[in-house]
N, C-alpha and C positions, 0 to 999 in steps of 0.2 A: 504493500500500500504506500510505503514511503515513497520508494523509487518510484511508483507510479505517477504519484501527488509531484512528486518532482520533474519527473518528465515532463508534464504537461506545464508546468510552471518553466520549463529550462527549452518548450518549443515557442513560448509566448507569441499563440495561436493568434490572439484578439490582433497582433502588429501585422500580423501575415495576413490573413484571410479576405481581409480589402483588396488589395495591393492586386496579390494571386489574382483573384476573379476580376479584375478590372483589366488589366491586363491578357491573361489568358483568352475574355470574350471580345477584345479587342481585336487579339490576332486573329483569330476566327472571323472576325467581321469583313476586317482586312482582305482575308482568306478568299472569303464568298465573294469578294467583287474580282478577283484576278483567278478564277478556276470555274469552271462548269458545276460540277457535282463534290459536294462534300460528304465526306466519310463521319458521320456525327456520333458513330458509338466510338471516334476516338478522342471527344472532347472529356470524358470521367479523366481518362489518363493523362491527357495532357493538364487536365488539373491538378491533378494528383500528384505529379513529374512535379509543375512547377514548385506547386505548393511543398514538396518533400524538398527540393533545392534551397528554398530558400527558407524553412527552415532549418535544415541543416546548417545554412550558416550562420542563423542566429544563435541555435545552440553550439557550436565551436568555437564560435565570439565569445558567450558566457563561457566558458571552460578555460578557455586561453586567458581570458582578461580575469578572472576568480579570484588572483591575488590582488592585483590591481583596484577593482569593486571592494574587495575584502578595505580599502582605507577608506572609503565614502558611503555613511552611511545609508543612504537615500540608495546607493546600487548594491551594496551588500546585501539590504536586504528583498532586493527584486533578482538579484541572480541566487539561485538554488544551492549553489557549490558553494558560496559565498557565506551564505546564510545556514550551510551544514547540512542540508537536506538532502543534500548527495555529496559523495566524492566526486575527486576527480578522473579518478579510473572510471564509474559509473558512469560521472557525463560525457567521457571521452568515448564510451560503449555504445552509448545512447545514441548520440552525433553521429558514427560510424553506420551504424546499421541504417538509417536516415540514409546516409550516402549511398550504400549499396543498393538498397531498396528503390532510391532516387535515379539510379544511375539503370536497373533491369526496366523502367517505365521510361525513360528514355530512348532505352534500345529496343524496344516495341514500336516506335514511332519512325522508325528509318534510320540510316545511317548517318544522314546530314542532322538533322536533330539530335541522333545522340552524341554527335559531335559537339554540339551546340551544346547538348545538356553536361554533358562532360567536363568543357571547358569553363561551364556555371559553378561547377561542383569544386573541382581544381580551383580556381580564382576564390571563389569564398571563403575554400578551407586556406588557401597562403594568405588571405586578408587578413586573418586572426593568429594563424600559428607564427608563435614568435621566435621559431628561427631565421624565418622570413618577414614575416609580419606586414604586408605590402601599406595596410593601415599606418604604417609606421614613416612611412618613405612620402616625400611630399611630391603630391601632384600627380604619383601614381595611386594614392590612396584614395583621390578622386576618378580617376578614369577606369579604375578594378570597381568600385562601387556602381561607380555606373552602370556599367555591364554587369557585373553578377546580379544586384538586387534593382534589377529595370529591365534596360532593354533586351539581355539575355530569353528571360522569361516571354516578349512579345514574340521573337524571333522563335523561340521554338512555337508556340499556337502557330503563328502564321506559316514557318514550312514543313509544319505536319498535312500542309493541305496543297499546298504551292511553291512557286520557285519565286526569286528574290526579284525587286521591281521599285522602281523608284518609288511608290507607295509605303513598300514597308520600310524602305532607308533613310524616309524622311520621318515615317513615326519613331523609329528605332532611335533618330538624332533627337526629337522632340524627348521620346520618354527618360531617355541616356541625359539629357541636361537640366529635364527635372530630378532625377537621381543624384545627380549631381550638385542639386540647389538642397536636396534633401542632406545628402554627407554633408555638406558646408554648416546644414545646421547643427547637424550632431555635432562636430568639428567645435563650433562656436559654442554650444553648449557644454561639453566638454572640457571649456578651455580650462580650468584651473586644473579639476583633476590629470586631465591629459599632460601639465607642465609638472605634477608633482609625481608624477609615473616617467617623466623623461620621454614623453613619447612627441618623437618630432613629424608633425603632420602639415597639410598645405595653412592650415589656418596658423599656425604657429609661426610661420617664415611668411606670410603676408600679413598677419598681424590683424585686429578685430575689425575695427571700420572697414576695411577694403573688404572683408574675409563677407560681411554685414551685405556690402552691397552688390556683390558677386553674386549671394544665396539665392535674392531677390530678383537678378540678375539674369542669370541662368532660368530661373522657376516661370518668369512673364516669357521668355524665349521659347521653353521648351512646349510652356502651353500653348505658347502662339502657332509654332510650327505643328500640334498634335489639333489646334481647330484649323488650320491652314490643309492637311491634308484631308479631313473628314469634309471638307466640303468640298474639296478639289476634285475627293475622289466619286462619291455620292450626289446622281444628279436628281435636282429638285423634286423629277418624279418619283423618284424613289422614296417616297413620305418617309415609312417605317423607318429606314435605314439613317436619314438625315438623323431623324429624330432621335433614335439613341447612341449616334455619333455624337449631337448636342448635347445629349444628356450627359456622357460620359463625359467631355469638356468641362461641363457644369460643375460636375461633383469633385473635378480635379480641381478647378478654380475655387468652388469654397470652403474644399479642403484646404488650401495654401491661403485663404482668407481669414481661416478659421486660426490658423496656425501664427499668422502674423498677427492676431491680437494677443495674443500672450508673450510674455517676457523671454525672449531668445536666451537668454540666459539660464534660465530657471526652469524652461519648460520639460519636466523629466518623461522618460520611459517612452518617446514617441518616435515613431517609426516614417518617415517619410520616402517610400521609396527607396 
């Protein structure tokens, strides 16, 4: 029961499960304007793929960072290993099986995708493990985040169904620099802890203000180019389709509305892409 109670606290499902299905029915939608016929009994899996990738890398995160959390109380006790509710041999068990699991729904989906899912899987786990630590290195800790916990995930929906097209390369850049505005906040929120762990990231060598208006920065772009392509690609006749292209923008926009009224600083446990 422990381990159980822990696991479910060390996959911190409530961050993921947005994110996943927003993305996931995205690429699909994508999908259905660039292909004839859709194979629809492979949308479970590709849920399931993403959804297992990217928690996987959240729990690795927790595992690797555990000592780290272990000095701030506010994360000590939201990560599970931290707060003694598992080992670390257990979460490092947990995380694995995640991977493997992650990586056979993958390889159900084609070889291009589970290339795709592969190299989700790989990126996430060197983002946290600190012999590498990719988090740690500046500038590539933004462009691995991007990709692993963003566009990654679009990229596998969409070439479970179809081949690559100026449509998904411009969602892929739209969702990749909202990922991107996302890390910068964690980054920014982060900061003290991150300095008293020694850990040197882009926000740390650009410093807060800049780091402040980049986040912002990035996030108005990425959504610009993700309603730039939903309306470019969906034409006005197509009601339904517009319509939850709009919607989808929508929820992205008041997500990030939502998120800029609170204190960048202060605002704990949240997951932005």
């Amino acid at each position: 029961m422990r381990i159980l109670k822990g696991a479910i606290r060390l996959s911190r499902y409530k961050e993921v499960l947005g994110t996943v299905f927003v993305l996931s029915f995205f690429g699909v939608l994508l999908a259905q304007h660039n292909t004839e016929v859709l194979n629809y009994q492979l949308i479970p899996i590709i849920i399931l793929a993403n959804l297992g990738a990217t928690t996987f890398a959240f729990m690795i995160n927790d595992v690797e960072d555990a000592e780290d959390d272990a000095r701030d109380p506010k994360k000590a006790k939201r990560n599970p290993i931290s707060a003694g509710l598992l080992s670390h041999f257990e979460g490092t068990t947990i995380s694995m099986l995640m991977f493997i699991v992650s990586l056979i729904l993958f390889a159900l989906l084609g070889e291009l995708v589970f290339l795709v899912g592969a190299s989700m899987l790989i990126i996430g786990f060197l983002y946290s493990w600190r012999r590498i630590r990719l988090k740690g290195l500046p500038f590539i800790d933004m462009i691995s985040h991007g990709y692993f916990l963003g566009g990654a995930a679009l990229l596998v929906s969409y070439l479970a169904f179809a081949q690559l097209s100026i449509e998904i390369l411009l969602a892929f850049l739209g969702v990749f620099l909202v990922s991107l505005g996302g890390d910068m906040f964690n980054e920014i929120r982060d900061y003290e802890s991150d300095k008293k762990a020694k850990l040197k990231n882009t926000v740390s060598v650009l410093g807060l203000k800049p780091s402040i208006f980049l986040r912002y920065f990035f996030t108005v772009v990425g959504l610009g180019l993700l309603g730039f392509t939903i309306l470019s690609i969906f034409s006005l006749l197509n009601i339904p389709a517009v319509i939850v292209g709009i919607v989808l923008t929508v929820l992205l926009s008041l997500y990030t509305i939502f998120i800029s009224k609170e204190s960048i600083l202060d605002y704990d446990n949240i997951m932005f892409l």
